[in-house]
TORDREN-746629 format. One record per atom (N, C-alpha, C): residue in one letter; chain; x, y, z; atom name; residue number from 0. Coordinates in steps of 0.02 Angstrom, whole numbers, plus 32768, in hexadecimal, padded with zeros to 4 digits. Layout:
BEGIN
   residuo   cadena     c1     c2     c3   atomo   num
         A        A      X      Y      Z      CA   NUM
...
//
This chain:
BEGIN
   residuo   cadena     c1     c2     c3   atomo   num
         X        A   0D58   84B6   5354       N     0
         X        A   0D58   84D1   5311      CA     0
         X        A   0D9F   84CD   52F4       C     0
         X        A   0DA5   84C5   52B0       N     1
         X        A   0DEA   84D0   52A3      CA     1
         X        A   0DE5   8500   524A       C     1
         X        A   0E31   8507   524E       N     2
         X        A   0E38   8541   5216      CA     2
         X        A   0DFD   853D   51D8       C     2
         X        A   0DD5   8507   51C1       N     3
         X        A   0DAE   851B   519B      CA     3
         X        A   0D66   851B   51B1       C     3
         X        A   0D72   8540   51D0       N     4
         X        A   0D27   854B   5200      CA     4
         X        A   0D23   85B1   51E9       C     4
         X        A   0CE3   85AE   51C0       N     5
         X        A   0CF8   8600   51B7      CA     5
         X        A   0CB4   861D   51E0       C     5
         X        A   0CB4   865B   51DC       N     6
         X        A   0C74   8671   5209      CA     6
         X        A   0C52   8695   51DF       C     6
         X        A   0C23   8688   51CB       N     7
         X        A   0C0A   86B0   5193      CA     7
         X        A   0BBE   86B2   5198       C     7
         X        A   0B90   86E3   5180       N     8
         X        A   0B39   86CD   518B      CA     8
         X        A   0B24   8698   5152       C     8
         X        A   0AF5   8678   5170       N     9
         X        A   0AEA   865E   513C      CA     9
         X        A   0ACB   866B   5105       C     9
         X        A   0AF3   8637   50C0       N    10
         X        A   0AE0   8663   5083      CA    10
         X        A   0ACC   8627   504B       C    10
         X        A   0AB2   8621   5020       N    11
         X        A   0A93   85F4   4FF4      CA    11
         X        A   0ABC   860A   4FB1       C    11
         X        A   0AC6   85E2   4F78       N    12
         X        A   0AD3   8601   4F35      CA    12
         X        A   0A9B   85C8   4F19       C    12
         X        A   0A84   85F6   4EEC       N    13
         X        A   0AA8   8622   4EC3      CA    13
         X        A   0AA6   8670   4ED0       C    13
         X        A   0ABB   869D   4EB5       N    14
         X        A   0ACB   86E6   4EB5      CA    14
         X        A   0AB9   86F1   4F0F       C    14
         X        A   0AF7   86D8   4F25       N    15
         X        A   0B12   86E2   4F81      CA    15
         X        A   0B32   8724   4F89       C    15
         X        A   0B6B   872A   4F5A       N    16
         X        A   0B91   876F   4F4A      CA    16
         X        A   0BA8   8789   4F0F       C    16
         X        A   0BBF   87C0   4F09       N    17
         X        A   0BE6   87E2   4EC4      CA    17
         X        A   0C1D   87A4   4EC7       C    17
         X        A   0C36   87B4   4E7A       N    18
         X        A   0C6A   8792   4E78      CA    18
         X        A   0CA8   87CB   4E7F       C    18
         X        A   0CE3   87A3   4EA3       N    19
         X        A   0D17   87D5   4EBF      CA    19
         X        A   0D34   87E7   4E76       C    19
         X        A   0D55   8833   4E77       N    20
         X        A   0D6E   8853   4E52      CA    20
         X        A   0DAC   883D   4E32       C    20
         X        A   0DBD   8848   4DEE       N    21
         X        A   0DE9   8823   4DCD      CA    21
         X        A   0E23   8861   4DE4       C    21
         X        A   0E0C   8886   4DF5       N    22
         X        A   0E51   88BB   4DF4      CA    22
         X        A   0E76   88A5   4E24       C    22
         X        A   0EBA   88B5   4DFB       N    23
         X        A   0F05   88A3   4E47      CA    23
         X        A   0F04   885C   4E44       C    23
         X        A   0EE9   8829   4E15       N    24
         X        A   0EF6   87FC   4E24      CA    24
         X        A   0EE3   87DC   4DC9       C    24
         X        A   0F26   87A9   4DC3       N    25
         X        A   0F32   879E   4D81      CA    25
         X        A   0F0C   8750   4DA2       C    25
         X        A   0EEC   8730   4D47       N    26
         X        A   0ED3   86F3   4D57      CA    26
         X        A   0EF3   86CE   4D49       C    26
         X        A   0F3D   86E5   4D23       N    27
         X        A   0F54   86B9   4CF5      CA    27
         X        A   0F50   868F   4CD9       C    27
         X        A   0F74   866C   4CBB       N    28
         X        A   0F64   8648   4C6E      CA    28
         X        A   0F26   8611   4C87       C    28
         X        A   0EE2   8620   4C67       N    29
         X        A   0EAA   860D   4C7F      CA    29
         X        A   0EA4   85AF   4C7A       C    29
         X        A   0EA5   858F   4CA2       N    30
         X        A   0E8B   854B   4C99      CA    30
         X        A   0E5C   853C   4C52       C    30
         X        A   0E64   8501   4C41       N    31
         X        A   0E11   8517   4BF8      CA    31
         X        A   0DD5   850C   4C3D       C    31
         X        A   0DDD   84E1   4C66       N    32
         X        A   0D90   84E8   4C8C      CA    32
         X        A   0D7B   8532   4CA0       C    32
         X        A   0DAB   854A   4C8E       N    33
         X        A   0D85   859F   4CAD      CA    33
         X        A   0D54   85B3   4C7A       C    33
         X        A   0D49   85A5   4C48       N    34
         X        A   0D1F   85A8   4C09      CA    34
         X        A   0CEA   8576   4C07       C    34
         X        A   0CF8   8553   4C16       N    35
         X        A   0CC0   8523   4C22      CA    35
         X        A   0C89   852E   4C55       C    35
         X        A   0C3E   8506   4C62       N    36
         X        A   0C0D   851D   4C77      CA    36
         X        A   0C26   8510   4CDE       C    36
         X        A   0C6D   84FB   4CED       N    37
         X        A   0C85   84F8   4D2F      CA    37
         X        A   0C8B   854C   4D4C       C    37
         X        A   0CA6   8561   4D0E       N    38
         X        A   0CA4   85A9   4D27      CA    38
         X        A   0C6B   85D2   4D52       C    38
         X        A   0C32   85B6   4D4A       N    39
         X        A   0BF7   85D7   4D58      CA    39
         X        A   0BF0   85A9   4D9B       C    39
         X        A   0C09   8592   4DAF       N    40
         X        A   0BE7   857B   4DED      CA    40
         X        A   0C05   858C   4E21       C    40
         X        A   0BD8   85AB   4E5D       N    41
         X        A   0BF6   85BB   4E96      CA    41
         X        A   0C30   85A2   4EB2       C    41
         X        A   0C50   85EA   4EE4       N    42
         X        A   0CA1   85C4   4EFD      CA    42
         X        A   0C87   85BF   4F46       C    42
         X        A   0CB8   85AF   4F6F       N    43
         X        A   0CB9   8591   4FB8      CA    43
         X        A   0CFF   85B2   4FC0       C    43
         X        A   0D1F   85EC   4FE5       N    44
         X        A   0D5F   85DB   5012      CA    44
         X        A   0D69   85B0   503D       C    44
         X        A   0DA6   858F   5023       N    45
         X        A   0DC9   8554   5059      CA    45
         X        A   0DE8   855D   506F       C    45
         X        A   0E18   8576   50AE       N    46
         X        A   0E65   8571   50B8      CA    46
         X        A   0E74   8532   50AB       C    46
         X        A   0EC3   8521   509C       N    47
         X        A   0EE8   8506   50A8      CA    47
         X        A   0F0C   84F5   50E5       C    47
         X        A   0F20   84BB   50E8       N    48
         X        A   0F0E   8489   50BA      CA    48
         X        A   0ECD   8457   50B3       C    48
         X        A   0E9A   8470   50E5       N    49
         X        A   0E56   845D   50EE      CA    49
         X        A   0E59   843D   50AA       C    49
         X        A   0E5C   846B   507B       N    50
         X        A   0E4C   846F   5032      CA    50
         X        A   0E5E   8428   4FFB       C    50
         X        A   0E98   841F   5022       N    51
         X        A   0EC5   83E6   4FE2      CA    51
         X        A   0EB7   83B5   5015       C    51
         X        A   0E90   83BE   5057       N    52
         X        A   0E6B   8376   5080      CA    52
         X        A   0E42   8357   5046       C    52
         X        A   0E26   8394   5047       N    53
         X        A   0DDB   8377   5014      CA    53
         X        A   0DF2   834F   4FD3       C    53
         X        A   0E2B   8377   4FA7       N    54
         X        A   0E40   835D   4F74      CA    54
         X        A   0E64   830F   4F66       C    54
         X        A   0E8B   830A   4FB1       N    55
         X        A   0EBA   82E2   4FAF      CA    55
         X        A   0EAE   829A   4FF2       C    55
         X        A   0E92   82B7   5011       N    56
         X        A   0E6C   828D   505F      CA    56
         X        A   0E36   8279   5073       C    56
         X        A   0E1D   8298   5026       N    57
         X        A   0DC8   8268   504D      CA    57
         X        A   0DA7   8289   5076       C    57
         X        A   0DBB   82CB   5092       N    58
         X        A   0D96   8307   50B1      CA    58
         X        A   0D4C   8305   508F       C    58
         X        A   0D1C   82EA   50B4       N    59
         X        A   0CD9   82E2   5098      CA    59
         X        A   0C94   8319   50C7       C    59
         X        A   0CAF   8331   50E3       N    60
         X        A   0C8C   836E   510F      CA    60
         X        A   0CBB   83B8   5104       C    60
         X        A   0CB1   83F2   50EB       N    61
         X        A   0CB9   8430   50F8      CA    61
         X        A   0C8D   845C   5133       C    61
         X        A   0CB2   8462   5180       N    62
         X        A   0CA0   845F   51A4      CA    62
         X        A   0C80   84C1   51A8       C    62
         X        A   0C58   84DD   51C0       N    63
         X        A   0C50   8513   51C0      CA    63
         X        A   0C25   8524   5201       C    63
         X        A   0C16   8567   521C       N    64
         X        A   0BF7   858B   524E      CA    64
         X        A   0BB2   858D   5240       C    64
         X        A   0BAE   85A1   51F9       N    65
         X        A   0B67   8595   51DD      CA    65
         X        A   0B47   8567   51A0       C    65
         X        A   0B0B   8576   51A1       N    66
         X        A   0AFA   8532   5188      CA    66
         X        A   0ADC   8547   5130       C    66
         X        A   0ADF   8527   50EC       N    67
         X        A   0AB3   8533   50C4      CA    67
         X        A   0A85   84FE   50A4       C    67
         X        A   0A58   8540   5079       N    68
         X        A   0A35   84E7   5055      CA    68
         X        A   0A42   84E3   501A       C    68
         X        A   0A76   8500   4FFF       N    69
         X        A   0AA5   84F0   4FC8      CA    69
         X        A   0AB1   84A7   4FBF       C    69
         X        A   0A9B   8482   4F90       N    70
         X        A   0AA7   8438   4F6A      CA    70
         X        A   0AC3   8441   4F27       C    70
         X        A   0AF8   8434   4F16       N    71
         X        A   0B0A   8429   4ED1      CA    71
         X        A   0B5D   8436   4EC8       C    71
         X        A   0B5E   843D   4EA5       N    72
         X        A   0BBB   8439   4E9D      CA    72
         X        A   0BCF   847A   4E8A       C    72
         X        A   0C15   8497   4EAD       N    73
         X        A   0C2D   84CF   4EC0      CA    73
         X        A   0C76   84C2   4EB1       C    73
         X        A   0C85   84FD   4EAD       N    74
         X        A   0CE3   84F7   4E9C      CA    74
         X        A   0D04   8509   4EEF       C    74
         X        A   0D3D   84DC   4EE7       N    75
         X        A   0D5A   84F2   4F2E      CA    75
         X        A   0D90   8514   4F1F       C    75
         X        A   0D8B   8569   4F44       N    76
         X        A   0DD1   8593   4F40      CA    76
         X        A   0DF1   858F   4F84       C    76
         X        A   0E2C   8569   4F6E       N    77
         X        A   0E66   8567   4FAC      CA    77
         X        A   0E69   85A5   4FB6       C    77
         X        A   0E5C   85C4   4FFE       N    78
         X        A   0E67   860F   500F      CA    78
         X        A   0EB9   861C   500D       C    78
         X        A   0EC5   8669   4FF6       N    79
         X        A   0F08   8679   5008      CA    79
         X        A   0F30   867E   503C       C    79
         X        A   0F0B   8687   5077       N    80
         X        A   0F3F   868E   50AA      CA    80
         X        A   0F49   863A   50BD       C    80
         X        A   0F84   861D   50E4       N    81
         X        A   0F71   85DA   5124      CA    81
         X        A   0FCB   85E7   514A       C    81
         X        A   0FBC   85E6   519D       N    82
         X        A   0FFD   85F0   51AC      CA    82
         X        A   101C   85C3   519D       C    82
         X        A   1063   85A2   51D4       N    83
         X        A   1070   855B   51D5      CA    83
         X        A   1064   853D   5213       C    83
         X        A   104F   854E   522F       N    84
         X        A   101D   8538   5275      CA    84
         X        A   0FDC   851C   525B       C    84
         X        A   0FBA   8547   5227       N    85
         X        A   0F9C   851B   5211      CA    85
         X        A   0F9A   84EE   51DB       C    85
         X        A   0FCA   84EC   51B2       N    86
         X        A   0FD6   84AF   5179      CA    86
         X        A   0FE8   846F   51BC       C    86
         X        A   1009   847C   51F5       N    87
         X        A   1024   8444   521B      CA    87
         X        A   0FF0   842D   5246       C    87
         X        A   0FC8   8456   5259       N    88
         X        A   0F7F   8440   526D      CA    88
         X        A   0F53   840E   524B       C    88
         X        A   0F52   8434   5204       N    89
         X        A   0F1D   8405   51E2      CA    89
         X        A   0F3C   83C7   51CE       C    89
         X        A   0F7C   83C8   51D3       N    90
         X        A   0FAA   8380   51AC      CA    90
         X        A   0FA4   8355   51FB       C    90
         X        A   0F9E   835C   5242       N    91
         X        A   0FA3   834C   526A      CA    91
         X        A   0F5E   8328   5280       C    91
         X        A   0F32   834A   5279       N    92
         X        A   0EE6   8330   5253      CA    92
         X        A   0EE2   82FF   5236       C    92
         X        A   0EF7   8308   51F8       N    93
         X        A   0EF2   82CE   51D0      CA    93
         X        A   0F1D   829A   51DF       C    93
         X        A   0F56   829C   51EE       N    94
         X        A   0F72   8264   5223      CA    94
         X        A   0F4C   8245   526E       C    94
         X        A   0F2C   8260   5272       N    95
         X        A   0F0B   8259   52C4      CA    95
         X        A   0ED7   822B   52A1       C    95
         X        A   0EA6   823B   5279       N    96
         X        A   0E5C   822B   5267      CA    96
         X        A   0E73   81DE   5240       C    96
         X        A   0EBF   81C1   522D       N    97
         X        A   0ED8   8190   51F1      CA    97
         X        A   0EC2   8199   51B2       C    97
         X        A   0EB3   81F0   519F       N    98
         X        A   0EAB   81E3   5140      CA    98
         X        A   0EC0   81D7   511E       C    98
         X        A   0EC8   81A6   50EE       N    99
         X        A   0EE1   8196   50C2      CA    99
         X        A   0ED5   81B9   5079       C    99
         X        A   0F10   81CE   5068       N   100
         X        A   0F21   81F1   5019      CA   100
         X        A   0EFE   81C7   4FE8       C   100
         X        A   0EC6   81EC   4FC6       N   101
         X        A   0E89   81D0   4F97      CA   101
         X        A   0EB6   81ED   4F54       C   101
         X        A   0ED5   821B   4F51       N   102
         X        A   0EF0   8232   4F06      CA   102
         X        A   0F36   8236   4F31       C   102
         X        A   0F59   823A   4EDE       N   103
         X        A   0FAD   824B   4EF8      CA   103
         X        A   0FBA   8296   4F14       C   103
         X        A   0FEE   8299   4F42       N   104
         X        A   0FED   82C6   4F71      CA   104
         X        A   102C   82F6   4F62       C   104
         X        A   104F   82FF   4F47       N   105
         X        A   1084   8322   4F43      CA   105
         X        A   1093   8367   4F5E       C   105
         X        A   1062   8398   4F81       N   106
         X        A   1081   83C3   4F91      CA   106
         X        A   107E   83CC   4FE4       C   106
         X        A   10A5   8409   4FDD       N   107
         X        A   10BC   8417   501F      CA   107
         X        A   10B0   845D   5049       C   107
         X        A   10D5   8463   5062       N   108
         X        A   10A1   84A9   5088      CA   108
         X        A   10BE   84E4   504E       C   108
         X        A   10F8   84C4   5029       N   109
         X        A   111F   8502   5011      CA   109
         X        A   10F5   8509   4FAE       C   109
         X        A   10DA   84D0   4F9E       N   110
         X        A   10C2   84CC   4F5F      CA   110
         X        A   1078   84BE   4F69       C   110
         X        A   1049   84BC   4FA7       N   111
         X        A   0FFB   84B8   4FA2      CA   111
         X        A   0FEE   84F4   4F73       C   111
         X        A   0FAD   84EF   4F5C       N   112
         X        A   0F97   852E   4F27      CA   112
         X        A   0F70   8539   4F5C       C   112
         X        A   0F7D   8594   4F51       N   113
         X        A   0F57   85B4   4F79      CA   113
         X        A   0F36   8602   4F42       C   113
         X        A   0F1A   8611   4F6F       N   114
         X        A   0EE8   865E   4F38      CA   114
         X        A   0EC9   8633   4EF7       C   114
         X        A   0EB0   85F7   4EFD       N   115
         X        A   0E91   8605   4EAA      CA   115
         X        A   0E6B   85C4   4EB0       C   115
         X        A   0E35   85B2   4E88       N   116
         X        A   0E34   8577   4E7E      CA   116
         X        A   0E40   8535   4E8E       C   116
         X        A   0E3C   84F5   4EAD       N   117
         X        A   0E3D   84BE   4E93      CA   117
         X        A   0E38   848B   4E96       C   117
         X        A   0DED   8485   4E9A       N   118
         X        A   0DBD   8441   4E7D      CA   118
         X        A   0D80   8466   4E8D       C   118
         X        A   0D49   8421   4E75       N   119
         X        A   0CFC   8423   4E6F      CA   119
         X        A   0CF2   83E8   4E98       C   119
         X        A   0CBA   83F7   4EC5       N   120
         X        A   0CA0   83DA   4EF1      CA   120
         X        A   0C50   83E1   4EE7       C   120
         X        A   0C26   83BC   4EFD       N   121
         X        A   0BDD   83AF   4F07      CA   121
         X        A   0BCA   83B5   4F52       C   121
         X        A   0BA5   83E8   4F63       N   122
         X        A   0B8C   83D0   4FB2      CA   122
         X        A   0B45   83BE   4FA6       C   122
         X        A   0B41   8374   4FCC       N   123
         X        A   0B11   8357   4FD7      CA   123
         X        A   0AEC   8354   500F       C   123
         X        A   0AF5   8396   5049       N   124
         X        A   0AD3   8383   5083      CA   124
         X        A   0B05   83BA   50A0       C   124
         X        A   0ADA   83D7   50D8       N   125
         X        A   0AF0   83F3   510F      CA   125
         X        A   0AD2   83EC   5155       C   125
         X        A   0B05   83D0   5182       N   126
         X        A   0AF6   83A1   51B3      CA   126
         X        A   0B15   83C2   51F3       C   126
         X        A   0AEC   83B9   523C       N   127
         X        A   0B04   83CA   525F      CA   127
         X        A   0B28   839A   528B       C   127
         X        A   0B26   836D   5285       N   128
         X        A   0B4C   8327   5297      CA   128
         X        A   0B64   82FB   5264       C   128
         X        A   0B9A   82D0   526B       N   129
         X        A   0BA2   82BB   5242      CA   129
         X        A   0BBF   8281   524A       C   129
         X        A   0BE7   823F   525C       N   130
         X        A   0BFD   8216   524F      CA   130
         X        A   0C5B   8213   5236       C   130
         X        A   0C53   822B   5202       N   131
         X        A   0C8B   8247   51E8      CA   131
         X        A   0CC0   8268   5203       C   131
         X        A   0D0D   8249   5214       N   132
         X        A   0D25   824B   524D      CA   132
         X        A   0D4F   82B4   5225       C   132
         X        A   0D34   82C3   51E5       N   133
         X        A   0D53   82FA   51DD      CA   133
         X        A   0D15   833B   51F5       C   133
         X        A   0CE0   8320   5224       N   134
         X        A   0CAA   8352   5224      CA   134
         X        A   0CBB   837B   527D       C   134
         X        A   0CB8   83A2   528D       N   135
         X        A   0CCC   83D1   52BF      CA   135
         X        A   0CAA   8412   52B4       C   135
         X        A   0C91   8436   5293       N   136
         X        A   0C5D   846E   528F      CA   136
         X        A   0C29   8465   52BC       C   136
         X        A   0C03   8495   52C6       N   137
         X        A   0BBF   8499   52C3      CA   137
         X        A   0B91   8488   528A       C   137
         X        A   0BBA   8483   5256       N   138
         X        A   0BA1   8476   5206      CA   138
         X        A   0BBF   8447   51E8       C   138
         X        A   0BB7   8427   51C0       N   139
         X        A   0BDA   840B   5195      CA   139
         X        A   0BB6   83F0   515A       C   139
         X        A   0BD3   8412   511C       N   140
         X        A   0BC7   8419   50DD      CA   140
         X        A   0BDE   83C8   50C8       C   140
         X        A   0B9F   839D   50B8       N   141
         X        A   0BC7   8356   50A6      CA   141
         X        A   0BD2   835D   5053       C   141
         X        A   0C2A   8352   5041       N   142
         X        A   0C3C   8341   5008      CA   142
         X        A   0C24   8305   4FE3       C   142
         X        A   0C28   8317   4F97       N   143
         X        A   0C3B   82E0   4F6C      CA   143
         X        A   0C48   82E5   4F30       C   143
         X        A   0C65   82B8   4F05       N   144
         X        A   0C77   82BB   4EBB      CA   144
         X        A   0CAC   82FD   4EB6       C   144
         X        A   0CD5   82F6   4EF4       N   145
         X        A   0D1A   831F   4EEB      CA   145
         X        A   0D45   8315   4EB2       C   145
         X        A   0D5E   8337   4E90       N   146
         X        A   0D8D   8339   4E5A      CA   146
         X        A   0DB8   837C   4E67       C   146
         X        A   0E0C   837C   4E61       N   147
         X        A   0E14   83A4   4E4E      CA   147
         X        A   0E26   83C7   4E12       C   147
         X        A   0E3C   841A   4E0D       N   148
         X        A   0E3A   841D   4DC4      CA   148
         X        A   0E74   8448   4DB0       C   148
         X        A   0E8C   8457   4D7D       N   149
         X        A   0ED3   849D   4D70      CA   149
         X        A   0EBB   84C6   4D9C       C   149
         X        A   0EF1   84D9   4DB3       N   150
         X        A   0EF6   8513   4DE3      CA   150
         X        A   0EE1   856A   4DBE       C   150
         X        A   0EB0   857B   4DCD       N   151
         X        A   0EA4   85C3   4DD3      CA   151
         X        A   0EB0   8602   4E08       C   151
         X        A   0EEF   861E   4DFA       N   152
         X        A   0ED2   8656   4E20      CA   152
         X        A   0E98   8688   4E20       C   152
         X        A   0E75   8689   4E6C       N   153
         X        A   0E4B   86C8   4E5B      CA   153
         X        A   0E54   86E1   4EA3       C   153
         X        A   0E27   8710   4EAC       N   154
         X        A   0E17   871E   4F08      CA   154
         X        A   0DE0   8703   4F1B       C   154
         X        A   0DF3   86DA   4F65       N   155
         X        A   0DB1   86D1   4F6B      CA   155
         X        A   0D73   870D   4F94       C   155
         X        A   0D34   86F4   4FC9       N   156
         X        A   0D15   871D   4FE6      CA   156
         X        A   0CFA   86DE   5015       C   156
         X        A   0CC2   870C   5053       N   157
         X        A   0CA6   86E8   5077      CA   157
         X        A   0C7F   86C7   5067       C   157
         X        A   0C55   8698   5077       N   158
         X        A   0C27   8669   5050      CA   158
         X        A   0C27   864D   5018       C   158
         X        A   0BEC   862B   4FF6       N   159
         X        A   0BF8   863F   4FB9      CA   159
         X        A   0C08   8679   4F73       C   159
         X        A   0C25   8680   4F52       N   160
         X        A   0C38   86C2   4F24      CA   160
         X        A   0C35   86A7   4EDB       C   160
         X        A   0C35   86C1   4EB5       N   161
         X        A   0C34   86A2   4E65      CA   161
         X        A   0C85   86BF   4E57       C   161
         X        A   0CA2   86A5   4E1C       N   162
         X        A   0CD6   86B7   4DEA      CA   162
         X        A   0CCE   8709   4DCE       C   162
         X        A   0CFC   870F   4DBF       N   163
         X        A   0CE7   8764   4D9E      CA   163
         X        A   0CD1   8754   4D6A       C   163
         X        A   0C8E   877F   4D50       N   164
         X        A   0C7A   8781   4D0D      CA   164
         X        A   0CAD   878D   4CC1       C   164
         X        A   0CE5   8772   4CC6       N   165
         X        A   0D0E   8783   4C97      CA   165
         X        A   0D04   87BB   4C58       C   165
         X        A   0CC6   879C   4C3E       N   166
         X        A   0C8E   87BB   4BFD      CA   166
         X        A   0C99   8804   4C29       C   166
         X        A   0C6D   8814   4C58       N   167
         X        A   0C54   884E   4C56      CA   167
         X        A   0C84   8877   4C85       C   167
         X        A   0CC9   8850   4C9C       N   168
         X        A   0D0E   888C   4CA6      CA   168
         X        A   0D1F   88A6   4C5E       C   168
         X        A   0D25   8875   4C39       N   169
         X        A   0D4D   889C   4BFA      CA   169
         X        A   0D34   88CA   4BE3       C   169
         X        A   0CD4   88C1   4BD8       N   170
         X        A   0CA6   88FC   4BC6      CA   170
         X        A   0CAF   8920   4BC6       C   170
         X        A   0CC3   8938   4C2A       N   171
         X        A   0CB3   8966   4C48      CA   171
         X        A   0CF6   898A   4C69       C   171
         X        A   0D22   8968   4C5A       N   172
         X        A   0D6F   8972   4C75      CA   172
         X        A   0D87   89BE   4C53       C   172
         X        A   0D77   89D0   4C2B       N   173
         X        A   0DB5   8A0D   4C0F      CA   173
         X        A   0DF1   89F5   4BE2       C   173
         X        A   0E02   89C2   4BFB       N   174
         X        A   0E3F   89A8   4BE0      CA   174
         X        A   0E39   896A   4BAB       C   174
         X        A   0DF5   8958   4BB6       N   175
         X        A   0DDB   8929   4B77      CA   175
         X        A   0E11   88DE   4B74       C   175
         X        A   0E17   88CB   4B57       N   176
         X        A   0E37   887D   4B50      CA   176
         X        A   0E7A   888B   4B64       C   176
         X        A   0E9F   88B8   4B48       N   177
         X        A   0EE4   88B9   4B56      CA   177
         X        A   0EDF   88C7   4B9A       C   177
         X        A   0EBB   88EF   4BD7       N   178
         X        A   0ECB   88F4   4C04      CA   178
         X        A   0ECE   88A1   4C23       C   178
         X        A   0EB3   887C   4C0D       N   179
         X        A   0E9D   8816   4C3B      CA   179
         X        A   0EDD   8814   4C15       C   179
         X        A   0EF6   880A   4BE0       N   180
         X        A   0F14   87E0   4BBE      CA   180
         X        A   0F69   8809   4BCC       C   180
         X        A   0F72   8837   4BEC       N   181
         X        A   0F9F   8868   4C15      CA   181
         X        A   0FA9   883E   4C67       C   181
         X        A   0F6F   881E   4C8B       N   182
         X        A   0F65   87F3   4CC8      CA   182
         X        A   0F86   87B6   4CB5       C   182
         X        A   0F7F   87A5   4C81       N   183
         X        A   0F90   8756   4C6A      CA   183
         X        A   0F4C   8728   4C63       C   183
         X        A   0F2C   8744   4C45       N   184
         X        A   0F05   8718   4C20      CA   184
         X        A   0F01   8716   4BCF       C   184
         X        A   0EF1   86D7   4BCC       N   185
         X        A   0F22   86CA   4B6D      CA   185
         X        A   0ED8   86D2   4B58       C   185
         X        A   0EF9   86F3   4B14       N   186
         X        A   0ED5   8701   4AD3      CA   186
         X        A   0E9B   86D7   4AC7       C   186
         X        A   0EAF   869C   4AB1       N   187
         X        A   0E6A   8664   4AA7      CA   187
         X        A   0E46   8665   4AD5       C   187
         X        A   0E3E   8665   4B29       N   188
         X        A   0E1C   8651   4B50      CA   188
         X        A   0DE6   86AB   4B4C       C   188
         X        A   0E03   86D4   4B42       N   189
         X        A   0DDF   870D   4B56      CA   189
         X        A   0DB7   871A   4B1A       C   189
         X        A   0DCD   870C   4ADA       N   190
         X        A   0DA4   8703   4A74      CA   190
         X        A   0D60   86C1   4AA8       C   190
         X        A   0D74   8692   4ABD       N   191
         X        A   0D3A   8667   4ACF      CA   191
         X        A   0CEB   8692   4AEE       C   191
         X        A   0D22   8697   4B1B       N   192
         X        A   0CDC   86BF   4B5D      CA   192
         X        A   0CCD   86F9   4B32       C   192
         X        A   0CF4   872F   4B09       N   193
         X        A   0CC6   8755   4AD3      CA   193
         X        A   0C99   8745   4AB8       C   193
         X        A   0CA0   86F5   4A8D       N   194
         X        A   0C6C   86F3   4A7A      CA   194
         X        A   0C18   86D0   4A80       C   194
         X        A   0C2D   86B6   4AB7       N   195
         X        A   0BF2   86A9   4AE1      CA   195
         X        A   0BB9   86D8   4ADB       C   195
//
């Protein structure tokens, strides 16, 4: 198994879990895809740099303990924590397996994005064997039509989780718009999702 191997029961989306709480944690200045219909689609925690495999290596399996029958395209949140045992693991990996850099690669253990957002992926299959010299689970979630996208912070959770309902924090917040727009989220993006 290796670092992106999580242990979790298995879970299907849509509606797998709540979406994690906006409190204690600013989204800042919102991507425009956060407004768009990407927002609504289930997340996946990734560690890193598992994560920028997928983005940047052609990582075409997300390997897991359990299995779903989730088909369709999901946002990938680089999880917040990754030591450097394991950024040097997974870079050692991908040196071992010969992947070759599918997008430009520029960061490093000190500039990977981590806590938020970033890209959209499609799973087309979940397989217990695989071919694919990045498959090592008991599971493996087969990728495709990876893209990545502006970086969002959020928190992630186990399994799948949705985005916070933005709409119905502000509702229900106490603090109404100025409390989001106090986090760092701009004016236009939060007037949008109002008026939905």
């Amino acid at each position: 198994m290796t670092p992106d191997t999580a242990t979790s029961p298995q879970m299907e989306a849509p509606n797998v879990a709540p979406a994690p709480s906006l409190d204690g944690a600013a989204l800042g200045d919102s991507p425009c895809w956060a407004s768009s219909p990407l927002a609504k689609l289930p997340c996946l925690s990734i560690r890193q740099p598992w994560a920028q495999m997928i983005l940047a290596y052609g990582k075409d399996i997300e390997n897991r303990s359990w299995r779903t029958r989730f088909r369709g395209q999901f946002l990938i949140h680089a999880s917040k924590g990754m030591t450097q045992d394991e950024w040097c693991e997974g870079v050692a990996f991908k040196n071992r397996i010969g992947a070759k850099c599918v997008r430009p690669d520029p960061v490093t253990i000190k500039t990977v994005k981590r806590g938020g957002i970033v890209g959209v992926a499609r799973i087309v299959d979940c397989a217990s064997e695989s071919k694919s010299p990045w498959f090592v689970g008991d599971w493996g979630f087969v990728l495709a039509d990876v893209q990545p996208l502006e970086f969002l912070p959020c928190k992630g959770a186990l399994g799948f989780f949705y985005l916070p309902n933005v709409k119905e924090c502000i509702r229900a917040g106490g603090g109404g718009k100025t409390r989001f727009l106090e986090s760092g989220l701009t004016a236009s993006w939060l007037d949008t999702l109002l008026l939905d």
